[in-house]
NUTOR-998970 format. One record per atom (N, C-alpha, C, O, CB): residue in one letter; x, y, z. Coordinates in pm, whole numbers, plus 50000, padded with zeros to 5 digits. Atoms other than C-alpha are relative to their C-alpha. Glycine has a CB too. Example, Ala and Ser with C-alpha at 12.3 -4.5 7.8 and 13.67 -1.06 7.14 Angstrom:
<pts>
a500894988150000;a512304955050780;a500905012050000;a501945011850066;a499015000350125;s499184988149994;s513674989450714;s499235010950073;s499745022050090;s500415004649858;
</pts>
This chain:
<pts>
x499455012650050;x496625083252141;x499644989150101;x499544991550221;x501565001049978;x500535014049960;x495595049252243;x500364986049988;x500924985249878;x499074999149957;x500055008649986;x495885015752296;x500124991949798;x500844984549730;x498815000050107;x500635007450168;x494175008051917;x501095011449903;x501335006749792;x497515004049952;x499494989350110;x496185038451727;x500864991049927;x500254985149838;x500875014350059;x498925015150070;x499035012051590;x499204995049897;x499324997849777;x500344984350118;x500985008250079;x496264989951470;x499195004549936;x498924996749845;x499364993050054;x501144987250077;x493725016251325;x500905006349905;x500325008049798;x499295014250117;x499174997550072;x496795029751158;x500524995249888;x500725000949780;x500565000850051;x499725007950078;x497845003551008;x498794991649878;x498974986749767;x500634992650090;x501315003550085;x493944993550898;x500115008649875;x500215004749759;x498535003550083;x500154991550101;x493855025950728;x500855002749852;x500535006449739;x500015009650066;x499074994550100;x497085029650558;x500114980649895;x500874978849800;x501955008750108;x500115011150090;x496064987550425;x498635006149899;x498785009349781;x499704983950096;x501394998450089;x492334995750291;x500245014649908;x499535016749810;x498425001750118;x499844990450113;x494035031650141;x500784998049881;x500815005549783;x500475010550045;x499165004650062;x496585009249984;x499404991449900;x500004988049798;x500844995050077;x500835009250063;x493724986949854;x499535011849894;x499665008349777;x498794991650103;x500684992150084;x492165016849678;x501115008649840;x500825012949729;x499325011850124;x498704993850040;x495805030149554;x500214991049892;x500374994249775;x501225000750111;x499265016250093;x496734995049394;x498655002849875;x499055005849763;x499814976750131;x500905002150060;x493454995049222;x499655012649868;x499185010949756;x499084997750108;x500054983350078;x493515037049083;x501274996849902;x501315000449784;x500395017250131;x498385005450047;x497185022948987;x499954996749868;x500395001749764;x500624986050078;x499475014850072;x496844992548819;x498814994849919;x498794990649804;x500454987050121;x501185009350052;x493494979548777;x499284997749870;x498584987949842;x499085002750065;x499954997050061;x493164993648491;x500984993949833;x500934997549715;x500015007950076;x499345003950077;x495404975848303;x499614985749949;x500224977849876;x501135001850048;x500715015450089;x492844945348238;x499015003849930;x498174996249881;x499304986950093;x500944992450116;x490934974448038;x500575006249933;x500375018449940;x499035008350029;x499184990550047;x493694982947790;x499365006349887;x499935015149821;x501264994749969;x500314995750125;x491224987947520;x498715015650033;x497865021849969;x499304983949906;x501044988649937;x489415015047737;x500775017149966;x501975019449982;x499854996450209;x499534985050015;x489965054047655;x501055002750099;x500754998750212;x498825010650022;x499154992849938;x493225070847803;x499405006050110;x499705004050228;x500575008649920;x500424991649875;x491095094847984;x499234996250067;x499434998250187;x499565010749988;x501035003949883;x487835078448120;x501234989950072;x500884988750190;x498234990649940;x499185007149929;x491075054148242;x500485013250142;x500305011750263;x501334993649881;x499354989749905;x492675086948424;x498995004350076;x499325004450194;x500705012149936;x501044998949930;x489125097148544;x499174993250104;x498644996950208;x499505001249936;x499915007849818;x488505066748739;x500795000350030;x500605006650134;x499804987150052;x498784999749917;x491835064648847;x499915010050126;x500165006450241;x501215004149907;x500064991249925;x491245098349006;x498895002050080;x498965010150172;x500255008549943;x501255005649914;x488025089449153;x500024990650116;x499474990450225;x499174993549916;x499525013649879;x489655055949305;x500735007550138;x500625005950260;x501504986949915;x498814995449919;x492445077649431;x499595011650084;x500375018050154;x501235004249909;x500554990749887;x489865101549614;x499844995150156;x499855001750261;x498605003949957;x500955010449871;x488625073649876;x501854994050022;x502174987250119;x498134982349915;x498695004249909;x492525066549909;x501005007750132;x501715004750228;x500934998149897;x499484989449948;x493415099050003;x499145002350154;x499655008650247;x499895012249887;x501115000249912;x490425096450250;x500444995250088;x500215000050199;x498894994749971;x499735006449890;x492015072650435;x501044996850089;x501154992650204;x499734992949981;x498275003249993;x495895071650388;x500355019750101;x501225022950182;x501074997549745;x499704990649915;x495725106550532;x499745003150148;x500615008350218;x499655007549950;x499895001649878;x494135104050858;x500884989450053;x501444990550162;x498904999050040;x498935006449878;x496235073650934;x501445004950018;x502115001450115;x500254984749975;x498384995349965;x499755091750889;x499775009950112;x500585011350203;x500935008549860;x500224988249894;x498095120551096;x499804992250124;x500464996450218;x498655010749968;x499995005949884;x496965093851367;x500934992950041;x501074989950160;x499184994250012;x498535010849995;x500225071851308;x500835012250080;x501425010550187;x500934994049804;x498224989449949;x502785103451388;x499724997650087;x500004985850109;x500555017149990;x500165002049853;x501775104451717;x500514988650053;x500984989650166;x498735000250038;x499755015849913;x502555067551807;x501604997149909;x502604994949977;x498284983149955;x499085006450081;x505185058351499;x500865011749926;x500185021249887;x499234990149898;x499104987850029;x508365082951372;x499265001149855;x498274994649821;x501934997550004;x500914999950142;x507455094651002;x500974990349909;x500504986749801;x499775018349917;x499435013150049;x510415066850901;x498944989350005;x498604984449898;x501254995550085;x500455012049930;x508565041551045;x498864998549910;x498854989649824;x499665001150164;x501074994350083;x505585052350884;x499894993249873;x499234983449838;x500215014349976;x499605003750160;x506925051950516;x500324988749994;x500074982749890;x501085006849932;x500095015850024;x507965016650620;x498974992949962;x498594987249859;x500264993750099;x501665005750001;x504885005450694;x499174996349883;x498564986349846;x499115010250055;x500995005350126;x503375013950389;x500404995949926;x499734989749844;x499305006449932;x499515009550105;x506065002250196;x499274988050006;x498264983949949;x501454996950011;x500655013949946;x505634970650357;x498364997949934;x498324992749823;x499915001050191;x500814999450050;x502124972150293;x499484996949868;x498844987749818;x499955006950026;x500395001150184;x501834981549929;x500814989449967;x500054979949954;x500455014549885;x499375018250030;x504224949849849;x499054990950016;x498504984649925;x501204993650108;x501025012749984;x502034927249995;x498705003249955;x498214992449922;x499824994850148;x501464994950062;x498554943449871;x500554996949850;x500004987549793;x499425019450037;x499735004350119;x500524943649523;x500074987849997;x499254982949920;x500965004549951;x500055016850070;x501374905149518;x498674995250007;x498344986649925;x500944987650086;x500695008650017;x498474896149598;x498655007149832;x497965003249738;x499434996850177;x500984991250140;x496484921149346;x500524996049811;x499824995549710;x500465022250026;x499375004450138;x499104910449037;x499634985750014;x499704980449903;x501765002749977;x500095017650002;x498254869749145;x498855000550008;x498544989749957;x500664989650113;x501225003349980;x494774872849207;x499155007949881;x498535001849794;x499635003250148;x500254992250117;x493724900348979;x500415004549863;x499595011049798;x499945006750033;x498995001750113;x496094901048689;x500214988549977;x500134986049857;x501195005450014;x499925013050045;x496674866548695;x501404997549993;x501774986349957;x499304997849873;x498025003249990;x501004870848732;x500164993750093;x499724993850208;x501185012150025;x499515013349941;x502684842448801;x501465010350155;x501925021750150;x501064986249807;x499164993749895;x505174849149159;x501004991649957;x500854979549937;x499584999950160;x498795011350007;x508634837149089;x500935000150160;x500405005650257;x501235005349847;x499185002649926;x511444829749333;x500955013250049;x501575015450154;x500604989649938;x498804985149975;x513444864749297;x498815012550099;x499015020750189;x500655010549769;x501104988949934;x509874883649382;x500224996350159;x500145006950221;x498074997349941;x500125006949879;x510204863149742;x501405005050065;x501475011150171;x499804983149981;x498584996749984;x513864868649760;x499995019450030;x500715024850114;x500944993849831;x499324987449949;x513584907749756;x498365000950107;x498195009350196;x500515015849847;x501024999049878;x510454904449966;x500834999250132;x500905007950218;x498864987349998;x499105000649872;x512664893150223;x501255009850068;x501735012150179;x500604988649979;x498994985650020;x515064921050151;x499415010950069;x499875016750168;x500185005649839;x500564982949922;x512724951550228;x499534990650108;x500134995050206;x498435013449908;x500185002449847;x511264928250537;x501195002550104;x501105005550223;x499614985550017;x498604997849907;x515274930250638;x499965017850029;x500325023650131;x501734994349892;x499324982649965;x515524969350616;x498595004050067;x498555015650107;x500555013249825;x501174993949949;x511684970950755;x500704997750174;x500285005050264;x498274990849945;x499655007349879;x513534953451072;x501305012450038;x501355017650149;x500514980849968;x499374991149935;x516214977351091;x499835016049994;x500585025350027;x501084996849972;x500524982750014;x514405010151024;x499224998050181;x499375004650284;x498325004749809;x500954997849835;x512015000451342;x500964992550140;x500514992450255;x498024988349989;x498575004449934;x515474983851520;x500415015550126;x501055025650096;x501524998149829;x499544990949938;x515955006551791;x501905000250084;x501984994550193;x498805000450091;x498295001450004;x520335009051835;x500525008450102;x501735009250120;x500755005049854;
</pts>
C-alpha cells in the first residue's frame, strides 16, 4: 500500500461506476430494442465493470474499512448517476434530488467520522 492507493481506488471504483450506470441504464434511450440483445450488452458493459470495481475493493481494503468502501461507491454512483440522467437522458434535477444528496453526503461524513 501506498501513497496513491486512496486515489487509484477511488479512480477505479469511478470509471467501474461509469461502465455500471451505462450496463444499468443506458439502455433505456433504446426502448424499442429487443429484451435480450438489451440484457446481452448489458452483460458485456458489466464485464469491463467488474474488471475494475474489483481490483479497487481488493486494493481499497488495505487502506479503507469495507464500510468505508461501500460509502465510497455509494457516494460515487449518485454523482455518476446525476450526471448520466442530466446529460444522457435528458432528466431535469429538482430541489428534493439535492436535498437527499446532502443527506447521504451527511451519513458519508459519519460513516468515515472516526468517534
Amino acid at each position: 500500500m501506498n501513497f496513491y492507493t486512496p486515489f487509484t481506488t477511488i479512480l477505479l471504483l469511478t470509471a467501474s461506476n461509469i461502465f455500471m450506470t451505462f450496463a444499468w441504464y443506458g439502455h433505456l434511450k433504446f426502448k424499442s430494442t429487443s429484451i435480450y440483445l438489451v440484457i446481452l450488452i448489458s452483460w458485456r458493459i458489466a464485464f469491463f465493470e467488474y474488471c475494475l470495481q474489483v481490483p479497487a475493493n481488493r486494493m481499497g481494503s488495505g487502506y479503507f474499512s469495507t464500510v468505508q468502501l461501500k460509502t465510497i461507491q455509494e457516494i460515487i454512483t449518485l454523482c455518476v448517476f446525476i450526471l448520466f440522467s442530466w446529460l444522457y437522458l435528458g432528466e431535469e434535477l429538482r430541489w428534493n434530488h439535492y436535498i437527499g444528496f446532502i443527506f447521504i453526503v451527511l451519513a458519508a461524513f459519519f460513516m468515515f467520522k472516526k468517534w
